[in-house]
C-alpha positions as CSV (number, residue, x, y, z in Angstrom):
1,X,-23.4,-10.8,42.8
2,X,-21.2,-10.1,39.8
3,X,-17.8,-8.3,40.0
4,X,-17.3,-5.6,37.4
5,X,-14.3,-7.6,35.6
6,X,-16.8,-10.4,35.1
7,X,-19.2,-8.3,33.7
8,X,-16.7,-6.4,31.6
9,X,-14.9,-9.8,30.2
10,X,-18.6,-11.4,29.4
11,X,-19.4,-7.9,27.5
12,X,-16.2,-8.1,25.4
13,X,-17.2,-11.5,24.0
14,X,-20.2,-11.1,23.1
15,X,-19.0,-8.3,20.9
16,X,-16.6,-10.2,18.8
17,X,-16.3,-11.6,16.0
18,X,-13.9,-13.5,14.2
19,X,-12.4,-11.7,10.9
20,X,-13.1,-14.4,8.4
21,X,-14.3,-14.5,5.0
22,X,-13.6,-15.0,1.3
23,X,-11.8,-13.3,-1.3
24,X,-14.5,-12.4,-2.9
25,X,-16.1,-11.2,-0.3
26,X,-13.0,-8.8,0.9
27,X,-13.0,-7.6,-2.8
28,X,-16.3,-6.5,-2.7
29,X,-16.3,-4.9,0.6
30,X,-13.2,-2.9,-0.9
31,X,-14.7,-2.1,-3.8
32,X,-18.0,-0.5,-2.1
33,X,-16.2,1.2,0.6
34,X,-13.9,3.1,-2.2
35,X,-17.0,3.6,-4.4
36,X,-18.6,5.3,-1.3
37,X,-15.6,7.2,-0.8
38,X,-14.6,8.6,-3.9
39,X,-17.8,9.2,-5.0
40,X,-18.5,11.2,-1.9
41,X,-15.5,13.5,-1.7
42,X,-16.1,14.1,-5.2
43,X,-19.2,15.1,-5.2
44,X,-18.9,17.3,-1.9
45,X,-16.3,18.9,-3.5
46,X,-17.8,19.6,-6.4
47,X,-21.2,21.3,-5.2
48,X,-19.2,23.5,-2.7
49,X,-17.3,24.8,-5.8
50,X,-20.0,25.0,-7.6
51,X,-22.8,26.4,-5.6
52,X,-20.2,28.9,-3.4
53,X,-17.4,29.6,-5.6
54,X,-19.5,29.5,-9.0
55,X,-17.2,27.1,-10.7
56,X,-18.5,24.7,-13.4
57,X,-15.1,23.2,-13.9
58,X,-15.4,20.5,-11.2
59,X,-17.9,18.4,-13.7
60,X,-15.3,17.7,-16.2
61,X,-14.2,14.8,-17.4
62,X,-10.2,15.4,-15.6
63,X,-11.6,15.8,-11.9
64,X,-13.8,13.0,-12.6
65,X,-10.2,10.8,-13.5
66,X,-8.8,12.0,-10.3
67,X,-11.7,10.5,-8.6
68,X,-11.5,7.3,-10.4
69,X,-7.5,7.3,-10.2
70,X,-8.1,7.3,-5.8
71,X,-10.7,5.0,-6.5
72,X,-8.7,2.4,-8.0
73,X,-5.8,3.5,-5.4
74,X,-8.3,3.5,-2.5
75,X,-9.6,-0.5,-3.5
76,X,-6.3,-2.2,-4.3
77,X,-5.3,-0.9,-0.7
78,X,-8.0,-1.8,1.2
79,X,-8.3,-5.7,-0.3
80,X,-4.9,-6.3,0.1
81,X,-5.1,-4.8,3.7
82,X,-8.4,-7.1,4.3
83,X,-6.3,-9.7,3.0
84,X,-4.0,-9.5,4.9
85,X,-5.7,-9.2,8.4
86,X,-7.3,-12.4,7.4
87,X,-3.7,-14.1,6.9
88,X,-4.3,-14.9,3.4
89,X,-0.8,-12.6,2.7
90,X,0.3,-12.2,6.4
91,X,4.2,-13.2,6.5
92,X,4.2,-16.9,7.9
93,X,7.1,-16.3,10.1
94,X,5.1,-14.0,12.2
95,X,3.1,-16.7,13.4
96,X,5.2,-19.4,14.3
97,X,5.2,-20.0,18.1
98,X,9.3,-20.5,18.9
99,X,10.5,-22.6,22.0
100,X,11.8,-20.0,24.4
101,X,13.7,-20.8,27.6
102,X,13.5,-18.3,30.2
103,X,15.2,-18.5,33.6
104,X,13.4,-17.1,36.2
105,X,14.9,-15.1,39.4
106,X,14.8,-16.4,42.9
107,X,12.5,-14.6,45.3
108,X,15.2,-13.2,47.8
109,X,14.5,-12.7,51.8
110,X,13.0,-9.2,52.4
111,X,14.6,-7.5,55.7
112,X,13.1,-4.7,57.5
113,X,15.5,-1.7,58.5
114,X,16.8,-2.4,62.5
Protein backbone atom coordinates (compact mmCIF):
# COMPACT_ATOMS: atom_id res chain seq x y z
CA UNK A 1 0.00 0.00 0.00
CA UNK A 2 0.91 3.55 -0.96
CA UNK A 3 1.78 6.24 1.65
CA UNK A 4 0.05 9.51 0.90
CA UNK A 5 3.54 11.49 0.24
CA UNK A 6 4.03 8.89 -2.54
CA UNK A 7 0.88 9.49 -3.98
CA UNK A 8 1.13 13.22 -3.51
CA UNK A 9 4.88 13.43 -5.18
CA UNK A 10 3.73 11.02 -8.18
CA UNK A 11 0.54 13.50 -8.66
CA UNK A 12 2.77 16.62 -8.79
CA UNK A 13 4.76 15.15 -11.71
CA UNK A 14 2.56 14.28 -13.75
CA UNK A 15 1.19 17.73 -13.72
CA UNK A 16 4.20 19.57 -14.88
CA UNK A 17 5.51 20.81 -17.42
CA UNK A 18 8.60 22.42 -18.43
CA UNK A 19 8.16 26.38 -19.49
CA UNK A 20 9.87 26.14 -22.89
CA UNK A 21 9.14 27.55 -26.17
CA UNK A 22 10.08 30.11 -28.83
CA UNK A 23 9.91 33.66 -29.23
CA UNK A 24 7.53 33.52 -31.44
CA UNK A 25 5.48 31.52 -29.70
CA UNK A 26 5.67 33.78 -26.31
CA UNK A 27 4.86 36.81 -28.67
CA UNK A 28 1.84 35.32 -29.81
CA UNK A 29 0.61 33.99 -26.56
CA UNK A 30 1.07 37.81 -25.38
CA UNK A 31 -0.44 39.20 -28.07
CA UNK A 32 -3.85 36.99 -27.75
CA UNK A 33 -4.01 37.08 -24.07
CA UNK A 34 -3.93 41.23 -24.32
CA UNK A 35 -6.28 41.09 -27.30
CA UNK A 36 -8.69 39.03 -25.05
CA UNK A 37 -8.15 41.43 -22.39
CA UNK A 38 -8.62 44.64 -23.68
CA UNK A 39 -11.09 43.85 -25.93
CA UNK A 40 -13.08 42.42 -23.08
CA UNK A 41 -12.89 45.25 -20.49
CA UNK A 42 -13.68 47.42 -23.23
CA UNK A 43 -16.54 46.11 -24.34
CA UNK A 44 -18.00 45.28 -20.75
CA UNK A 45 -17.56 48.60 -20.05
CA UNK A 46 -19.00 49.91 -22.80
CA UNK A 47 -22.51 48.04 -22.78
CA UNK A 48 -22.95 48.71 -18.96
CA UNK A 49 -22.66 52.41 -19.99
CA UNK A 50 -24.55 52.08 -22.56
CA UNK A 51 -27.44 49.92 -21.78
CA UNK A 52 -27.67 51.30 -17.85
CA UNK A 53 -26.39 54.63 -17.93
CA UNK A 54 -27.60 55.56 -21.53
CA UNK A 55 -24.29 56.81 -22.69
CA UNK A 56 -23.25 56.55 -26.46
CA UNK A 57 -19.97 58.08 -25.69
CA UNK A 58 -18.07 54.87 -24.86
CA UNK A 59 -18.09 53.96 -28.90
CA UNK A 60 -15.84 56.77 -29.81
CA UNK A 61 -12.87 56.66 -31.41
CA UNK A 62 -10.80 58.10 -27.75
CA UNK A 63 -12.11 55.17 -25.51
CA UNK A 64 -11.33 52.97 -28.20
CA UNK A 65 -7.28 54.47 -28.01
CA UNK A 66 -7.37 53.81 -24.38
CA UNK A 67 -8.16 50.29 -25.13
CA UNK A 68 -5.50 50.03 -27.69
CA UNK A 69 -2.93 52.14 -25.62
CA UNK A 70 -3.35 49.00 -22.46
CA UNK A 71 -3.29 46.77 -25.30
CA UNK A 72 0.00 47.59 -26.53
CA UNK A 73 1.00 48.24 -22.61
CA UNK A 74 -0.66 44.86 -21.61
CA UNK A 75 1.61 42.75 -24.68
CA UNK A 76 5.04 44.33 -24.34
CA UNK A 77 4.63 43.32 -20.50
CA UNK A 78 3.56 40.05 -20.75
CA UNK A 79 6.42 38.89 -23.66
CA UNK A 80 8.98 40.24 -21.86
CA UNK A 81 7.73 38.59 -18.61
CA UNK A 82 7.28 35.15 -20.73
CA UNK A 83 10.65 35.90 -21.79
CA UNK A 84 12.03 36.10 -19.03
CA UNK A 85 10.61 33.03 -17.04
CA UNK A 86 12.03 31.18 -19.93
CA UNK A 87 15.67 32.64 -19.27
CA UNK A 88 15.95 34.20 -22.56
CA UNK A 89 16.40 37.83 -20.43
CA UNK A 90 16.80 36.28 -16.89
CA UNK A 91 20.10 37.99 -15.30
CA UNK A 92 22.90 35.32 -15.73
CA UNK A 93 24.34 35.84 -12.31
CA UNK A 94 21.27 34.52 -10.81
CA UNK A 95 22.00 31.18 -11.91
CA UNK A 96 25.35 30.46 -11.33
CA UNK A 97 25.80 27.80 -8.66
CA UNK A 98 28.78 29.40 -6.25
CA UNK A 99 31.10 27.05 -4.10
CA UNK A 100 29.96 27.56 -0.53
CA UNK A 101 31.79 26.21 2.52
CA UNK A 102 29.69 25.72 5.50
CA UNK A 103 30.96 24.42 8.84
CA UNK A 104 28.64 22.39 10.50
CA UNK A 105 28.07 22.22 14.46
CA UNK A 106 28.95 19.27 16.61
CA UNK A 107 26.04 17.33 18.11
CA UNK A 108 26.74 18.03 21.84
CA UNK A 109 25.81 15.32 24.78
CA UNK A 110 22.16 15.81 25.95
CA UNK A 111 21.92 15.49 29.97
CA UNK A 112 18.71 14.82 31.78
CA UNK A 113 18.00 17.10 34.88
CA UNK A 114 19.29 14.97 38.33
Amino acid sequence: MESDTTKTQQSELAYSRPFAGTPKHYFWVSVAASLYLSMGIYLFYALVRYYFAGDGDVFTWQVFRYALLCFLLYTAFSYRTMMKYDGAYADPDKWVEKEVTVKLLEPKEHRRFG
